[in-house]
Every structure is written in structure tokens, then in C-alpha cells.
C-alpha positions as CSV (number, residue, x, y, z in Angstrom):
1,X,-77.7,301.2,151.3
2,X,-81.7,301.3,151.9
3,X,-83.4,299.1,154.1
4,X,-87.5,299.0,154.7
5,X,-88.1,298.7,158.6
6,X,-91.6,296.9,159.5
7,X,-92.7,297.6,163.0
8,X,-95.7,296.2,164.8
9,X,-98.3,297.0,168.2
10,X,-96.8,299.4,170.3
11,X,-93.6,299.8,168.1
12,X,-95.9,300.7,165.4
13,X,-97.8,303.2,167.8
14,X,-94.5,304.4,169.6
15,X,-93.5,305.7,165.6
16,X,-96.5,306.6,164.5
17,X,-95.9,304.2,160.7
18,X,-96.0,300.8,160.4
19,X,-92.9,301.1,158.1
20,X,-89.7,303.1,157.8
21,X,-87.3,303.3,154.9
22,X,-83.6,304.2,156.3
23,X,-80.3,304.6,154.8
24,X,-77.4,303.6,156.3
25,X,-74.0,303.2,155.7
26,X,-72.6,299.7,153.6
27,X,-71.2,297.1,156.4
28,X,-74.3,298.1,158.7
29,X,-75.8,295.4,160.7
30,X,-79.2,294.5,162.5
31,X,-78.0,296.0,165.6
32,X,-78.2,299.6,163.7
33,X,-81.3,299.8,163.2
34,X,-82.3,300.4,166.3
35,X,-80.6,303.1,167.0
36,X,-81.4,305.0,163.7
37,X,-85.4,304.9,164.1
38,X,-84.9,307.7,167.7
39,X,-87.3,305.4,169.2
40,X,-85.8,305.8,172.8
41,X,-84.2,302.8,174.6
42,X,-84.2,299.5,173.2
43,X,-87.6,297.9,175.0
44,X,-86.4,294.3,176.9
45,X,-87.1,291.2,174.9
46,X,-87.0,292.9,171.2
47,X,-86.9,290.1,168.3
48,X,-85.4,291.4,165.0
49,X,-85.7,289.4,161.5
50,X,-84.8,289.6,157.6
51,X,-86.8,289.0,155.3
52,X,-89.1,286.9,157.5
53,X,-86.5,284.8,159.6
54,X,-85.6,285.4,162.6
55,X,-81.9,286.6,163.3
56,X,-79.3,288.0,165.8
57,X,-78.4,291.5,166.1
58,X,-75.0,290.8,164.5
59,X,-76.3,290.1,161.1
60,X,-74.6,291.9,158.2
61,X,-77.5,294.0,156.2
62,X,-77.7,294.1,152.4
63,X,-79.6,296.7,150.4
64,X,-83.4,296.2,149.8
65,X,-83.3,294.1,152.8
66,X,-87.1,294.3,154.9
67,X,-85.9,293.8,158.9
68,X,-88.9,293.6,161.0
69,X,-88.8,294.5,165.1
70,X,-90.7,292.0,167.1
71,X,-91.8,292.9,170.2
72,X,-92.6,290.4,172.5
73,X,-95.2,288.0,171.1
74,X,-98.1,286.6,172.8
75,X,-100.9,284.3,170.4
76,X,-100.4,282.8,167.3
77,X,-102.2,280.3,164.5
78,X,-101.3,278.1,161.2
79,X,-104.0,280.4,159.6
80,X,-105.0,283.4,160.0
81,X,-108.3,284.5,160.0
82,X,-110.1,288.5,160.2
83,X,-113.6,286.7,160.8
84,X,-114.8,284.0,163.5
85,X,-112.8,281.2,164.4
86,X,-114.9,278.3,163.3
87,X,-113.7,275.2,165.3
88,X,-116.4,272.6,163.7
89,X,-113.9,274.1,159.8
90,X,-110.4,273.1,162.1
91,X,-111.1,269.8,163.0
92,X,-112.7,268.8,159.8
93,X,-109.2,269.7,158.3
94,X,-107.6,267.1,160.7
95,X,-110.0,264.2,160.1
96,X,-107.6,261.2,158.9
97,X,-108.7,257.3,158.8
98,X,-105.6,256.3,160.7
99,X,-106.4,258.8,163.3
100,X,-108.0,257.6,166.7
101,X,-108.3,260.7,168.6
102,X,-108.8,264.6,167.7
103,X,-107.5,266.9,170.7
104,X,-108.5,270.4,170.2
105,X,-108.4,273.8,172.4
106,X,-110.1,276.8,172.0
107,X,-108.5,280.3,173.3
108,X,-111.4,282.8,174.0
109,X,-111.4,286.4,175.6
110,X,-112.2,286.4,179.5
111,X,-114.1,289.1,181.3
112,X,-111.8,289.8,183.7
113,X,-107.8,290.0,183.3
114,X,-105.4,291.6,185.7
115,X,-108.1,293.0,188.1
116,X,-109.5,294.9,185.5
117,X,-113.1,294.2,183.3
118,X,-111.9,293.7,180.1
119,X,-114.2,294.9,176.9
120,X,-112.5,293.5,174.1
121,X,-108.8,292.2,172.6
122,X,-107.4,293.5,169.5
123,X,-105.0,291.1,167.6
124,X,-102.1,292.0,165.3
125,X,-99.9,290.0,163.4
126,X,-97.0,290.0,161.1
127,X,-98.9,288.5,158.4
128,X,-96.1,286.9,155.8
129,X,-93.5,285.7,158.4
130,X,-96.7,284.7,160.8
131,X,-97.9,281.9,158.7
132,X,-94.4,280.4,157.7
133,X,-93.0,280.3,161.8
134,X,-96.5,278.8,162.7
135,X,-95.4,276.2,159.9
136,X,-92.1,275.1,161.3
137,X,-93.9,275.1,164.9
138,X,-96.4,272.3,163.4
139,X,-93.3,270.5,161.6
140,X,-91.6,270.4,164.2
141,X,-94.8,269.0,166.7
142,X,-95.2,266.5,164.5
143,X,-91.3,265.4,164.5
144,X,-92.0,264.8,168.8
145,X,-95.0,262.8,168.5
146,X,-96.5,260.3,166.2
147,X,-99.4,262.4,164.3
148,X,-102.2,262.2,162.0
149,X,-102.5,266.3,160.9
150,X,-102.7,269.2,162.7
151,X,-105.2,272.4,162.4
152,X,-104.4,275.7,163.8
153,X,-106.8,279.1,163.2
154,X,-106.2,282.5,164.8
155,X,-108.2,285.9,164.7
156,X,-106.6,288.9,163.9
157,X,-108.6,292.0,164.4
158,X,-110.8,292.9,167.6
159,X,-112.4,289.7,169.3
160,X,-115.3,290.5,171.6
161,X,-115.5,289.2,175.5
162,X,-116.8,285.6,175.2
163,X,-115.5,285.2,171.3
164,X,-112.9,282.7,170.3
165,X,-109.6,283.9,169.2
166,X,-107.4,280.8,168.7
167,X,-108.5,277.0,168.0
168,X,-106.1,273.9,167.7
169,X,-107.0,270.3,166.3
170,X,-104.8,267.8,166.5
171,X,-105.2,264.2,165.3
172,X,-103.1,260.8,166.2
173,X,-103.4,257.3,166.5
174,X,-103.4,257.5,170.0
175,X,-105.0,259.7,172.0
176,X,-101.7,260.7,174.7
177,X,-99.9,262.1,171.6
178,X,-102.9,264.3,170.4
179,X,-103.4,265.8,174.0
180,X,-99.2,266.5,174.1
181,X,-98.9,268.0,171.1
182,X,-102.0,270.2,171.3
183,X,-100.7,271.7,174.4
184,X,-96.9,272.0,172.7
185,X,-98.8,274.4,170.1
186,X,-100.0,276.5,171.8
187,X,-97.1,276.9,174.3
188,X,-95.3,277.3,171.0
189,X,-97.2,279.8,168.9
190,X,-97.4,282.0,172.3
191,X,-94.0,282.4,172.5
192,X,-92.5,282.5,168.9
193,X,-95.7,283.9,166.2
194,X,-95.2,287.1,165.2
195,X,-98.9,287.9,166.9
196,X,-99.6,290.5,169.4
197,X,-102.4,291.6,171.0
198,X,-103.6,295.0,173.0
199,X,-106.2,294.3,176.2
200,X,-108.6,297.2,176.2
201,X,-110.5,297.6,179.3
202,X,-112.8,299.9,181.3
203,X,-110.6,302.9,181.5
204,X,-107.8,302.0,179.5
205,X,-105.4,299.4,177.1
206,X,-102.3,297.7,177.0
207,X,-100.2,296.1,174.9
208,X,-99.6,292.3,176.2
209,X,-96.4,291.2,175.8
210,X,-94.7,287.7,175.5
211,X,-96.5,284.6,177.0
212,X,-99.5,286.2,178.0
């Protein structure tokens, strides 16, 4: 059977292709695709999914099946955007007559990161799959706390020092629910958006993996 392999930030540098076709024998499963691409060991903390959902290495593959390798994630966003995050558009999307508080946060490049003078950030993202898990992350928000709508816009592409790369509205009755949830996003959308992004410094750049 043949399977179309997506692969993303330093996977996608590692290989040289943002995509791979393979063959491979019928009964194969997620755990053989490593193997096949000759990428070297298996990096710590690799995500796989199928046809944008995640899943475990033991999944039986089926032919025409698209498996995408995630490597540790950091960022994330309900939308995504290749131009400026405009927080004034986010918040108007939450405004809601039964709301009576808007929490919002704003993620923006630093000077400074590790010891080193940063010069820029450069987002990727896993476009199709990144929108629908940022979806079941707000769904899920809004199962936990008693909200009004929420607002979530993230940069893809190269973000200057000092530029914003990620803003967050959330409204609620009550202003202790807003200020939760916000910070339950992005906690969220760190850790599980198929969104990576590469630090590139005086000197040098680097992948940033999960959390950062």
C-alpha cells in the first residue's frame, strides 16, 4: 500500500521534503514509518497522526492514508494568520451582551532568550490539523468554565523582535472564568497545536521544541 508522509520544522529540514510517498507492505502500522524514511533514531517526544488526528504508534495503516510526524510543539492559535496579529480584530470577535469581562493575552518575540540576542522567530504550522485541534482546545475550555466566546489568532511565518505572534480573547459573565480560561489556552495550544517555531539569533537558530 502507499501512504503520503507530511513532516514539519526540523523533520522537514532533517529530509530535505516536506512530504514523502512510501510503500509498504499491507498490515503495516504507524510505528513503520519511522523506520522506513532512514532519518536516524527516532527524536524523544515524536507525535504521529492520520489523516489529521492524533494517534498511537500501533495504528493499523490503510492505503492513501496521509500520517503526519509531529515533533514537539510549542505555539498555537484558533486562526491562523501570515500577516500581523491584530488584537483590537480578536476581541471584537468575543464581544457578547451577556459577557462582563474580556481577558486577553498577547505572546510577542523578546530580545533576549537563552543568553543569546535573539533577531527574529519563524513559525510553522501544520495548517489543516492546526486549526481543527485548536478547535477541540476551545470546546473543551469552554466545557470548564462558564463562557461567553473565545478568540484565538496566531502568526505563522517570521515575526520580528517586539512583534506579536499569538493573541487570546476570552469573554464571560464573570471576570475569574475569563482570566482561567485565557491562561488554560494558551497552556493548551503550547503543548498540543501542531505549531513550531525556529529562534534565530546572532550566530545561529534552533528549533524550539515543546512548551517553550
Amino acid at each position: 500500500m502507499r501512504i503520503n508522509v507530511r513532516l514539519f520544522a526540523g523533520l522537514r529540514e532533517k529530509a530535505g521534503t516536506g512530504q514523502r510517498e512510501l510503500e509498504l507492505s499491507e498490515g503495516a502500522t504507524v510505528a513503520d514509518v519511522w523506520p522506513e524514511l532512514e532519518l536516524g533514531d527516532e527524536p524523544p517526544g515524536l507525535l504521529y497522526a492520520v489523516n489529521r488526528a492524533y494517534t498511537e504508534p500501533e495504528r493499523p495503516l490503510a492505503n492513501g492514508d496521509e500520517v503526519a510526524l509531529i515533533p514537539p510543539v510549542s505555539g498555537g492559535a484558533f486562526r491562523l494568520t501570515e500577516g500581523p496579529v491584530n488584537l483590537t480584530a480578536v476581541v471584537v470577535e468575543v464581544v457578547e451582551e451577556q459577557a462582563g469581562a474580556i481577558a486577553t493575552f498577547l505572546g510577542t518575540v523578546r530580545a533576549q532568550s537563552r543568553g543569546r540576542e535573539v533577531i527574529a522567530l519563524e513559525y510553522e504550522a501544520y495548517e489543516d490539523m492546526a486549526e481543527q485541534v485548536m478547535a477541540e482546545i476551545a470546546d473543551e475550555v469552554q466545557e470548564r468554565y462558564d463562557l461567553c466566546k473565545v478568540a484565538i489568532s496566531h502568526r505563522t511565518g517570521r515575526v520580528e523582535v517586539g512583534g506579536t505572534s499569538v493573541a487570546i480573547a476570552v469573554s464571560a459573565p464573570h471576570r475569574q472564568d475569563a482570566l482561567a480560561a485565557c491562561a488554560d489556552l494558551i497552556e493548551a495550544l503550547k503543548s498540543r497545536v501542531p505549531l513550531w517555531k525556529k529562534e534565530l539569533y546572532e550566530g545561529g537558530e534552533e528549533w524550539i521544541g515543546r512548551g517553550s
